[in-house]
N, C-alpha and C positions, 0 to 999 in steps of 0.2 A: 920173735915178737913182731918184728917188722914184715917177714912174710905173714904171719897173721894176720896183720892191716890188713895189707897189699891185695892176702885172699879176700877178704871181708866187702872191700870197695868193689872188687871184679866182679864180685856176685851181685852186689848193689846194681851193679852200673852196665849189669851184663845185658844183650837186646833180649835174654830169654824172659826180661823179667815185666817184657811190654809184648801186647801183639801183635803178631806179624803183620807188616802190611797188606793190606788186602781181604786178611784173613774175615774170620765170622767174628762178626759183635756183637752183644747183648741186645736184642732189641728192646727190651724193656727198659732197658739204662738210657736208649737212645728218646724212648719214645718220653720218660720222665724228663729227659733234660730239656726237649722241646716244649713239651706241655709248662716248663719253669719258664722259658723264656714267654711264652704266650703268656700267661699268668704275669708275669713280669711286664713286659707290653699293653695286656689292658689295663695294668694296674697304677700305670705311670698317669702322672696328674693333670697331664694334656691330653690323654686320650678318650675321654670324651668328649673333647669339643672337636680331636679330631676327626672322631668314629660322625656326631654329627655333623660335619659338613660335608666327609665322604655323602652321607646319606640324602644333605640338600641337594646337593651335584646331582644327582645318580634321580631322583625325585625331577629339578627342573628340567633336567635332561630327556628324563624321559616324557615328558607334557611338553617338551619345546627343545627337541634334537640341537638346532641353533646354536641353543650356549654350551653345547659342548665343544663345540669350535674352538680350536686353542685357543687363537686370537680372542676371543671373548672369554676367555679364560684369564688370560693372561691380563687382562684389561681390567677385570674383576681386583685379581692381585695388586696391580701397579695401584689402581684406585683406594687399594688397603694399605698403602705404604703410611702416608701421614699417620692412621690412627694406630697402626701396628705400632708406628717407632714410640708415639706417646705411650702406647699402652705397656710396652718394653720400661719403661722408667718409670710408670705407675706400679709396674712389678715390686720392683726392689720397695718402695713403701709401703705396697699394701700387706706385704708379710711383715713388716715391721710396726705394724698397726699405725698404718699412718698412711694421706693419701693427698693428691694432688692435682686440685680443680682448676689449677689454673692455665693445665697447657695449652687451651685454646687460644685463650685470649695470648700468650706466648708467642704459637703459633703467629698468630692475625698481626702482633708490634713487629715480631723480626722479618715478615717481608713488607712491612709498611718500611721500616729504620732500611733494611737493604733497597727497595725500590727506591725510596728516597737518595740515598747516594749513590746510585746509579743514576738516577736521572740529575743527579747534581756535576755528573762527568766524571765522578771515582773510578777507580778499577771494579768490574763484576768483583775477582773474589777478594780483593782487600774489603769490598762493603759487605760480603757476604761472610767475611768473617771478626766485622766490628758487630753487624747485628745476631749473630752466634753469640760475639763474648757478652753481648746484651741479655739473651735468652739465660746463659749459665749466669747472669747478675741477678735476675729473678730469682733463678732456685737459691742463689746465697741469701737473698730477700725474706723468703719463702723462709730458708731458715732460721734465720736469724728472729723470726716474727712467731713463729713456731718453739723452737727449740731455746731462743733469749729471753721472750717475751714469755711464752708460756700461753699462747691463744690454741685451742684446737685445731688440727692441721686442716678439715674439713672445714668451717668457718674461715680462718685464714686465706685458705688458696681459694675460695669461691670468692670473696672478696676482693682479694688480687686479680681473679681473673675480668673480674669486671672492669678495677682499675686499668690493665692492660687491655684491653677494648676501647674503654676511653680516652684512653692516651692512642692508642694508633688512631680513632676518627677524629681527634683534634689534629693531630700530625698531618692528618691528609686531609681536613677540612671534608670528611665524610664522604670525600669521589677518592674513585679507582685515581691509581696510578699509574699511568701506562705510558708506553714512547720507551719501551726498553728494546736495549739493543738487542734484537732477538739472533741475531747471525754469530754473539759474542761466544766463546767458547762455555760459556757457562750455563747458559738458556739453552747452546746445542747440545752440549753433553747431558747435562742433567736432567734437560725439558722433556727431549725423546729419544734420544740414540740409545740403540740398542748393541749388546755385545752377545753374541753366541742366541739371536734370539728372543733374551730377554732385555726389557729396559734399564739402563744405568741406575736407575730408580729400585727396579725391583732386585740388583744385584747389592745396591749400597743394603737394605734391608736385611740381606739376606748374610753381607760381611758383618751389621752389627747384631743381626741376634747370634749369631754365632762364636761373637768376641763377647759379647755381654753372657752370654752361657756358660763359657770358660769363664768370665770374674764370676760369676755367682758359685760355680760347680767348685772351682780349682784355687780360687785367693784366698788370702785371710780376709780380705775383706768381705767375701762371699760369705765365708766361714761365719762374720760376726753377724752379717744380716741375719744370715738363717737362724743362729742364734737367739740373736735379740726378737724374730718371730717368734720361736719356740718357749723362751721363756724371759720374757724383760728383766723380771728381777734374778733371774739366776744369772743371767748376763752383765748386767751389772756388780755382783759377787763374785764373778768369776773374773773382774779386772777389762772387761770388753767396756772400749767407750762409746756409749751407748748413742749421745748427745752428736760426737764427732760420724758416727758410722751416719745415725739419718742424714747430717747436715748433707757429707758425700754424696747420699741416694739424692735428696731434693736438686743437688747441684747435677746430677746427673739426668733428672728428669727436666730440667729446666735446658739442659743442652740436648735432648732426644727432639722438642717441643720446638727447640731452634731447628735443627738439624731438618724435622719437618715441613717447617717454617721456609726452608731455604728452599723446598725440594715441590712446595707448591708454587712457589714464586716463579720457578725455573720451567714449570710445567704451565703454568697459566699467562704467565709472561706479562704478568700485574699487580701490584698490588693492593687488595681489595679490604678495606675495612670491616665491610662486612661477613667476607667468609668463616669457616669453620665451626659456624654455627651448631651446636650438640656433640664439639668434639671431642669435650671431657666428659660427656658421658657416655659417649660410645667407647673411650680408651679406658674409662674404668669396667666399665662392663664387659667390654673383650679381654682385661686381666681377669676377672672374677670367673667370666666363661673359659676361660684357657687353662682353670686350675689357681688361681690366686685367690683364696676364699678374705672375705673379708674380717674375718677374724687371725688373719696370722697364721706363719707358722707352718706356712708352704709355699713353695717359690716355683715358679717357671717361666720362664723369657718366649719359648720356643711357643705353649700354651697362650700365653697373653696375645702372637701375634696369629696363632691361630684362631685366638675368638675377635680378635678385630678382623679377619679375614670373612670368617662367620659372618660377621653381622653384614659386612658390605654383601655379600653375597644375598645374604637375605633380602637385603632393600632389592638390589639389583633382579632376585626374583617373583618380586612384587609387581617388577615393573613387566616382568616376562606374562603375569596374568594375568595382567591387565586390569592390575587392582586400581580403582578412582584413587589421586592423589589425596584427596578428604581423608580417604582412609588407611592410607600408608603408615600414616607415623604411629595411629593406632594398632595395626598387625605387626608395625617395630617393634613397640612396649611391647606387646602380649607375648609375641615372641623370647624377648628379653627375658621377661620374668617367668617364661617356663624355662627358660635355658638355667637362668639362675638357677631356677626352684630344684632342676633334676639335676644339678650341680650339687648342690648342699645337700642332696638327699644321697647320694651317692660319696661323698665327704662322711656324714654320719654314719652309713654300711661300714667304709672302709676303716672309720674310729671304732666303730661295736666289732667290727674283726680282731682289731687290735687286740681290745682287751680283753676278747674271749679268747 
């Protein structure tokens, strides 16, 4: 009996029972599994906003060589960083049918709150991480006004983000803030030093979409978001706390909104009450453009900071044609809403595949 096994495995396990290396292989077997992954690749929920920026690139590029230049490339990206990180934390609520208008104004308080204790003689990052834990006290705000109260999350954070504007041009009495130690390690590292290349700016982005990929792809917390997109109430019955997982996401968006916060400060080396002007809606729009449809129920991190990438890109090639500034912000919308538009029509193809 036991040589019976014995024979059984060796025949299993024998190399006659794979092909030789080198040998001949299917090519039809080879040619399906590639056509799977292609299929697979444009199927992915970021790949049309990736497919159109390739396309802008390759478009400016060829009417104005120029901005193919790395450096102006890379200048593009670094300039995407703010709206990317917001748009990164917009993700996780907007599949959870929920969203958040107030990271500009976020944004604009935490380097008013950090310039201000810098210029009060504080340590750079001890003030740079009192006005962080300020930014994550918003999004518990945001929750708690949302989620305790029961205001819609839209309403809410538009509101708040107003509030937060107000409150940073009282703080700073409506002037820049300037006189920061720009030789300090924090202004250098984070303002423009570059590693391998690229700017410390555009690597920090590049470690949190990456870390925020894995929580959405890999936790349970990931696990509940997607979830509670997909079906609220079945989420709910099935024991996921529904109330606790948003509160997370908003606290999460409200430190992405700091974190950018911190990373314009370092870059501008001021801080200004009035900047960030249209930043929540360019970081809702590059989630929506990246594959975060505003009905839920589909997530991408990677997507969101591809469509905030998009859209800078776009401005920046307005500015290559030399389009009148009158008419900039008008070819921004248009563009917008065709982006959107082939976005949800492309969402709809892929749900009528579904369920044919």
């Amino acid at each position: 009996m036991k040589g019976t096994v014995m024979s059984q495995r060796v025949k299993v396990d024998a190399p006659a029972a794979t092909p030789p290396e080198g040998g001949p292989r299917n090519p039809l077997s080879s040619l399906l599994r590639s056509g799977l992954r292609i299929r697979a690749l444009t199927g992915a929920d970021w790949f049309s906003a990736l497919a159109a920026l390739a396309l802008l690139i390759a478009v400016i590029g060829l009417m104005n060589p120029a901005f193919l230049n790395s450096t102006q490339l890379i200048n593009v990206v670094q300039q995407s960083v703010y709206i990317a990180l917001m748009a990164a934390g917009i993700a996780f609520l907007v599949t959870q049918g929920e969203v958040d208008l107030s990271v500009a104004g976020n944004y604009v308080l935490t380097g008013i709150v950090a310039s201000m204790l810098i210029q009060g003689g504080m340590n750079t990052w001890v003030a740079a991480a009192i006005a962080l834990g300020c930014a994550v006290a918003v999004g518990a705000l945001n929750a708690l006004i949302v989620q305790g109260i029961g205001i819609n999350s839209l309403i809410a954070t538009l509101a708040m983000g107003w509030v937060l504007r107000g409150l940073a041009a009282a703080l700073s009495e409506g002037k820049q803030i300037i006189g920061m130690p720009v030789d300090d390690a924090f202004f250098r590292i984070l303002g423009g030093e570059k590693i391998l290349g690229l700017p410390v700016s555009v690597w920090i982005l590049i470690v949190v979409i990456s870390a925020l990929t894995v929580l959405l792809r890999s936790t349970p917390f990931g696990y509940r978001v997607r979830e509670i997109g997909s079906n609220e109430d079945a989420a709910r019955f099935a024991g996921i706390p529904v109330n606790r997982t948003k509160t997370l996401a908003f606290l999460l968006s409200g430190g992405l909104a700091g974190l950018a916060g911190l990373l314009g400060l370092a870059f501008f080396t001021s801080g200004d009450p009035t900047s960030g002007g249209g930043f929540e809606l360019f970081a809702v729009a590059g989630a929506v453009i990246g594959g975060n449809p505003l009905t839920g129920g589909t997530a991408t991190i990677f997507g969101a900071a591809i469509g905030a990438i998009l859209l800078k890109t776009v401005g920046v090639g307005l500015v290559y044609f030399s389009i009148p500034a009158v008419w900039s912000q008008f070819a921004t919308g248009a563009i917008i809403i065709l982006a959107v538009s082939l976005n949800g029509l492309m969402a709809r193809r892929k749900q009528r595949r579904r369920e044919t």
